[in-house]
C-alpha positions in Angstrom: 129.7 39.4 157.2 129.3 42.6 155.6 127.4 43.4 152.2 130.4 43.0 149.5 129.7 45.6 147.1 131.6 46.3 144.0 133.6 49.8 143.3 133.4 49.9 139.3 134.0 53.3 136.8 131.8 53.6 133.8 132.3 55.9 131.1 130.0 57.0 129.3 132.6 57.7 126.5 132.4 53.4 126.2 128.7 52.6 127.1 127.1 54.7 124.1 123.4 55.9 125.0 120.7 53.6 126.6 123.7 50.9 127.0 125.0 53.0 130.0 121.4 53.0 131.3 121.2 49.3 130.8 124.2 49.0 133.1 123.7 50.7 135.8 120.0 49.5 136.3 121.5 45.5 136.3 124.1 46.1 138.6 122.6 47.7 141.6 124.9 46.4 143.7 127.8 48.2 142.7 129.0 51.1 143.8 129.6 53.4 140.6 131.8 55.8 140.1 131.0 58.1 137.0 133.9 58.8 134.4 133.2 61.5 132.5 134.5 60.3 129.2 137.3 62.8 129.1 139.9 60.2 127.8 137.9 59.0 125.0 137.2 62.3 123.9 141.0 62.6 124.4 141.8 59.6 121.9 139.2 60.5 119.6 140.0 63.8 118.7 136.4 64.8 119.2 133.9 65.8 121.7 132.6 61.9 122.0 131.0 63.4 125.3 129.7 66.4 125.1 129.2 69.2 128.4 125.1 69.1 127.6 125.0 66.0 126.7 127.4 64.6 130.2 125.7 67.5 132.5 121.9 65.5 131.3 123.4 62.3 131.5 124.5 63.1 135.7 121.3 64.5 136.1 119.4 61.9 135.4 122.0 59.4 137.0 123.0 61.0 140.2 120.7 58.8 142.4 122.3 55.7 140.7 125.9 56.6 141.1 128.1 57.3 143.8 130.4 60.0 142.4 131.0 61.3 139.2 134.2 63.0 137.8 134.1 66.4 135.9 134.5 66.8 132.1 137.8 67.8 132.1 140.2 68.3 129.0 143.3 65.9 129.2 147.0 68.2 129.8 144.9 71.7 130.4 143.9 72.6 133.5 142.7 75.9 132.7 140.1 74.4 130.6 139.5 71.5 133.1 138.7 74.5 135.5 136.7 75.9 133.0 134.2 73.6 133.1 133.8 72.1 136.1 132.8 76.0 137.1 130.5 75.5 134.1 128.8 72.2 135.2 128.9 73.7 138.7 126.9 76.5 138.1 124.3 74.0 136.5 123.9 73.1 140.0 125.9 69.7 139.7 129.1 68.4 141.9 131.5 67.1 140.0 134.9 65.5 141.6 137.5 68.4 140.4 140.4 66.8 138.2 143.6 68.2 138.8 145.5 68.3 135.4 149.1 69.1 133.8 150.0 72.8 133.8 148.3 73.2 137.1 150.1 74.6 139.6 151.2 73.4 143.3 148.7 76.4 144.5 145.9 75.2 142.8 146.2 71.8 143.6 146.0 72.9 147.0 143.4 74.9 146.9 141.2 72.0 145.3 142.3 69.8 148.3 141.4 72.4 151.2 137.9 72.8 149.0 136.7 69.1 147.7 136.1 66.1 149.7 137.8 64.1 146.5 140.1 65.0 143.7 141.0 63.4 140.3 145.0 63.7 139.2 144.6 63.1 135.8 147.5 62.9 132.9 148.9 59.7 134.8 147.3 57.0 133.2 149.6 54.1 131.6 152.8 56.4 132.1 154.4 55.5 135.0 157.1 53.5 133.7 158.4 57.2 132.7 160.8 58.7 135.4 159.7 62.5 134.6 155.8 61.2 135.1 156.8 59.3 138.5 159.0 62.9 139.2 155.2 64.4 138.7 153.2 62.2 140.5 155.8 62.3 143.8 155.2 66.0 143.1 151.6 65.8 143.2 151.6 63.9 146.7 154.3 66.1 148.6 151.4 69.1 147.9 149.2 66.4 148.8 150.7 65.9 152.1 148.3 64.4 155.3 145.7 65.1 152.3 146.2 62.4 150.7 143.2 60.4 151.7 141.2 63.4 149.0 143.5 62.3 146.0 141.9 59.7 143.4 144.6 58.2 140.9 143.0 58.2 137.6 144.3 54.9 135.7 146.5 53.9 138.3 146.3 50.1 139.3 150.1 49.3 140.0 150.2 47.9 143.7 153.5 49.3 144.8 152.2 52.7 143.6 149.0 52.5 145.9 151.2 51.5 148.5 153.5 53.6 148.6 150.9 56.5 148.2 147.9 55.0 149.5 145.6 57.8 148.2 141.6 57.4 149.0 140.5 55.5 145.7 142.2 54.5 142.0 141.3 52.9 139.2 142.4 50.4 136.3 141.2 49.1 133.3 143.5 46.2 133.2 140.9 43.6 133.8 140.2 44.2 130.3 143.5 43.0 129.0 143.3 39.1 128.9 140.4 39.0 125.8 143.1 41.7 123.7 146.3 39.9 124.5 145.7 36.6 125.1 146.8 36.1 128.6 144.9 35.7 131.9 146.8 37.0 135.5 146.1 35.1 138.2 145.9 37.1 142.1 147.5 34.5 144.2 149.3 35.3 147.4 150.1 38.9 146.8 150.8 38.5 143.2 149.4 38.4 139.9 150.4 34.9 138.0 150.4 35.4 134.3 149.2 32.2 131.7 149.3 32.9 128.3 146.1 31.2 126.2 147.8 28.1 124.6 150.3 26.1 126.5 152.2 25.1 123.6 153.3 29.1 122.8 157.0 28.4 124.6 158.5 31.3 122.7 155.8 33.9 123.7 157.0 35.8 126.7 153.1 35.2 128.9 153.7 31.2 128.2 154.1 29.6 132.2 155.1 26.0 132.2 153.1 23.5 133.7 153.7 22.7 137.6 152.1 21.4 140.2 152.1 24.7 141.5 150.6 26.5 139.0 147.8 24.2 138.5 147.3 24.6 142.1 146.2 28.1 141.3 144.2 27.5 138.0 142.1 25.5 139.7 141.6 27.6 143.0 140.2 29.9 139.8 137.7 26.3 138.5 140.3 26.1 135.7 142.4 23.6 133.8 145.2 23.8 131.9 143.5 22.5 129.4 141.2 25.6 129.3 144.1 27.8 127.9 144.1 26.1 124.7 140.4 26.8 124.3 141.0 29.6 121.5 137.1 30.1 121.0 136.3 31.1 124.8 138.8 33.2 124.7 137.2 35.1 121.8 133.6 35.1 123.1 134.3 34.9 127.0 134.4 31.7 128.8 136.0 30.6 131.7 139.5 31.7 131.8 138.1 35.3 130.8 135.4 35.3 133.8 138.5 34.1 135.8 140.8 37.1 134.9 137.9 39.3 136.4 137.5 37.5 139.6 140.9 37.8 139.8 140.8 41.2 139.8 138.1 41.3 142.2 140.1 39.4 144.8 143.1 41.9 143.8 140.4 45.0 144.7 139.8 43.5 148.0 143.4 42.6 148.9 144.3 46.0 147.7 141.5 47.9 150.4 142.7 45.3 153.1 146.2 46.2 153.1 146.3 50.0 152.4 143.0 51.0 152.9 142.5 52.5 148.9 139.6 51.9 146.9 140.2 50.1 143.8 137.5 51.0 141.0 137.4 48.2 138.3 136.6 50.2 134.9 133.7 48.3 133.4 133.4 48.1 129.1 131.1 46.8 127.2 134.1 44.1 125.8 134.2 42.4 129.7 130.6 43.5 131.0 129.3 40.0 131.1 132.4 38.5 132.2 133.5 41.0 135.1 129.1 40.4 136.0 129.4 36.5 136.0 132.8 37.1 137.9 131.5 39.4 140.5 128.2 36.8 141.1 130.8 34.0 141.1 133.0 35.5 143.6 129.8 36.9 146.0 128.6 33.3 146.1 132.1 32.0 147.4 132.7 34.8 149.9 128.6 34.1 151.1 129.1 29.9 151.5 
């Protein structure tokens, strides 16, 4: 069997400092992709990340990561442009990021030039129909290039398949500890259970079945673990299980349309989506 290796994004706009170090050294056996912390300056308001302080920060990284994104500035291209020539002439590579106000010309041009490309501005909006309009946009320029285009924030399966760029990512994994469910990858879909059995008006609660407990314990669980309200607040098994699940869904999503799924790693599910991935290398090893 092949080495199974991991595809995970970091930010350095989450893991503050040394804790970013402290990562990457523990986990050698993922393959990292570098996020440039552009969305949590974004959110912020602030420069979080700063071009110095990211520019020292890939320097000192570069032979621990695969990739690494550029700095870019969330809706302006101009200024994304801006300084990926800036980190460029520092003598770095960044992955360009294509951003709103861009044009279909210099989209192209990033394609013809750059092995990868980041579309960014797409991230949890795709329920829109003007964003889907955009991103349909972005892949007709994209054309037979399409195996150059990384979807920033993009986990959705019928998205990747009906696009199937080179890579993605999603930081959904991180969802069961903040809403108190767990999804389940099981036969091409994700089966949500909501943390306490007894919630029948909440819309995550799944009644118990023989088939549903099938899956819980293809995962080690019970049904009895959903009611355990303390793991679910310090990590225990039905938040480990939530990242397996993902990893399985990263796997199944490379087997059937040949994309790269990068699970984005945070400091809240580090130690779960790490038990997870040891969990799930064992199995796929026996």
């Amino acid at each position: 069997m092949t080495e199974f290796r991991l595809d995970v994004l970091v930010s350095p706009g989450c893991f503050l400092g040394s804790k970013l170090d402290t990562v990457l050294e523990e986990c050698p056996d993922w393959t990292w992709l570098l996020d440039s912390g552009a969305y949590t300056n974004f959110t912020s308001g602030k420069d979080v990340v700063t071009l110095d302080g990211f520019a020292e920060l890939v320097t000192r990284h570069h032979d621990r990561v695969w990739r690494y994104f550029n700095l870019d500035v969330i809706g302006d291209h101009e200024a994304s442009m801006a300084q990926f020539a800036e980190l460029r002439g520092r003598g770095l590579d960044p992955i360009p990021v294509f951003q709103r106000g861009g044009t279909a010309e210099q989209l192209s041009e990033l394609l013809d030039g750059h092995e990868l490309v980041g579309i960014g501005g797409i991230a949890g909006v795709l329920t829109r129909t003007g964003d889907r309009d955009y991103l349909r946009q972005v892949m007709q320029v994209a054309g037979t290039r399409r195996d150059r285009i990384h979807l920033l924030g993009v986990g959705v399966r019928e998205t990747i398949s009906r696009y199937r760029p080179f890579s993605v990512d999603s930081a959904s994994l991180g969802n069961s500890r903040m809403y108190g469910h767990i999804s389940l990858f099981h036969d091409g879909e994700m089966v949500t259970f909501s943390k306490s059995p007894s919630q029948k008006g909440k819309g995550a609660y799944v009644r118990p079945s023989v088939g549903r407990g099938r899956i819980l314990r293809s995962y080690g669980l019970r049904w009895e673990d959903l009611g355990d309200g303390e793991a679910w607040r310090t990590g225990g098994a039905c938040l480990v299980a939530a990242n397996v699940s993902w990893i399985r869904y990263s796997r199944f999503i490379y087997r059937t349309t040949g994309t790269r799924l990068f699970l984005v790693d945070n400091p809240r599910h580090h130690d779960d989506l790490r038990t997870a991935w040891l969990m799930e290398k064992a199995r796929l090893a026996a």
